[in-house]
C-alpha positions as CSV (number, residue, x, y, z in Angstrom):
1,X,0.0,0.0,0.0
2,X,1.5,3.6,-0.7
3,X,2.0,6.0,2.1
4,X,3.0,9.1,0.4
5,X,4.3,10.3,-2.7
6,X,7.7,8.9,-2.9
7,X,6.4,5.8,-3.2
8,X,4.0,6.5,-5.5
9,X,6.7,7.6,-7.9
10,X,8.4,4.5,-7.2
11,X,5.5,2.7,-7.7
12,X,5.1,4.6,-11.1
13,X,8.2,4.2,-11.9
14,X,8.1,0.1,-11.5
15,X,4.7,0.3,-13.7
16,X,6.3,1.7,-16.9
17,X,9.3,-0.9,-16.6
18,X,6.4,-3.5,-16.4
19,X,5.1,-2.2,-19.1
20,X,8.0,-2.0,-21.0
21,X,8.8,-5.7,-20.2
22,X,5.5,-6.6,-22.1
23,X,7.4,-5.0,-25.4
24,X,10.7,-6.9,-24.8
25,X,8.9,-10.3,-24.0
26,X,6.4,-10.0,-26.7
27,X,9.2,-9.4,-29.8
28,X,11.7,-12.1,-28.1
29,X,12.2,-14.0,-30.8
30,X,13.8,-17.1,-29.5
31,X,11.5,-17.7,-26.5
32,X,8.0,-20.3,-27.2
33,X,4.8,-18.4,-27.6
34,X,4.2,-20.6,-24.4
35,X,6.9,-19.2,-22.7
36,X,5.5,-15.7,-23.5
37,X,2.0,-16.2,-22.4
38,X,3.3,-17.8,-19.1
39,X,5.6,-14.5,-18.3
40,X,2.9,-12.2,-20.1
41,X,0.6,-13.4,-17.3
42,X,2.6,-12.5,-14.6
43,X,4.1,-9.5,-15.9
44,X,0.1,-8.0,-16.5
45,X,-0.7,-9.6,-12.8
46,X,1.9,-7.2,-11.3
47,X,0.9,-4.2,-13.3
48,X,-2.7,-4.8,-12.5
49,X,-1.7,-5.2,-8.5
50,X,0.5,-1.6,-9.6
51,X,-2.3,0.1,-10.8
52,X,-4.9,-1.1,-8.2
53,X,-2.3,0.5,-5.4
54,X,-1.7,3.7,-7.6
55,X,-6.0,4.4,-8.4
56,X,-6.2,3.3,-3.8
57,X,-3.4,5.7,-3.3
58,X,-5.2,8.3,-5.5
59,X,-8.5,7.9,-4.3
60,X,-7.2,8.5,-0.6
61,X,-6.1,11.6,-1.9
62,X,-9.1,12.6,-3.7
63,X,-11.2,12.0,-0.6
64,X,-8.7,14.0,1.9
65,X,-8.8,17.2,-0.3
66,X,-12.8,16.6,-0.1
67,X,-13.1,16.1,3.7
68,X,-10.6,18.8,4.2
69,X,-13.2,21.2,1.5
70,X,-16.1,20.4,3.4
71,X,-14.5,21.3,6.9
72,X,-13.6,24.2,5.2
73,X,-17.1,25.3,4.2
74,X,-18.4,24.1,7.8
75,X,-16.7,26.1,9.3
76,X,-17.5,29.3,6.9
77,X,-21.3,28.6,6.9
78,X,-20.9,28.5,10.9
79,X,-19.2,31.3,11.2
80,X,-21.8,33.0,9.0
81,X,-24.7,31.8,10.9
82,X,-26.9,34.9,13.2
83,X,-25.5,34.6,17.1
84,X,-28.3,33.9,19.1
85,X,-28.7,36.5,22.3
């Protein structure tokens, strides 16, 4: 699970060498079309475990900044509100 936004660069950054190992596995010419599916499978496990974390990590995010909005406005719309007395 990502904490913070070093590792989500890191976690980017492993993504796009996934991604590029699909390229090099797929053109390998001397490996079986066996042996490609086999490690294309694994290879698109990991990214799709990657991108699950990144869209979590994201989503967090998204939902702090929304929390921290609606505080925001709570607190405006209270201050705002006619004092009783």
């Amino acid at each position: 699970m990502i904490q913070n936004l070093n590792e989500l660069e890191v976690c980017k950054h492993r993504l796009t060498k996934l991604q590029n190992r699909i390229e090099q596995i797929v053109i390998h010419q001397k490996k079986s079309r066996r042996a490609k599916e086999m490690e294309l499978a694994g290879v698109r496990g990991m990214i799709e475990q990657l991108q699950k974390e990144i869209q979590s990590y994201e989503l967090a995010q998204i939902q702090q900044s929304i929390h921290a909005l609606k505080d925001e406005l709570w607190e405006i719309d209270s201050a705002n509100l006619p004092k009783a007395g």
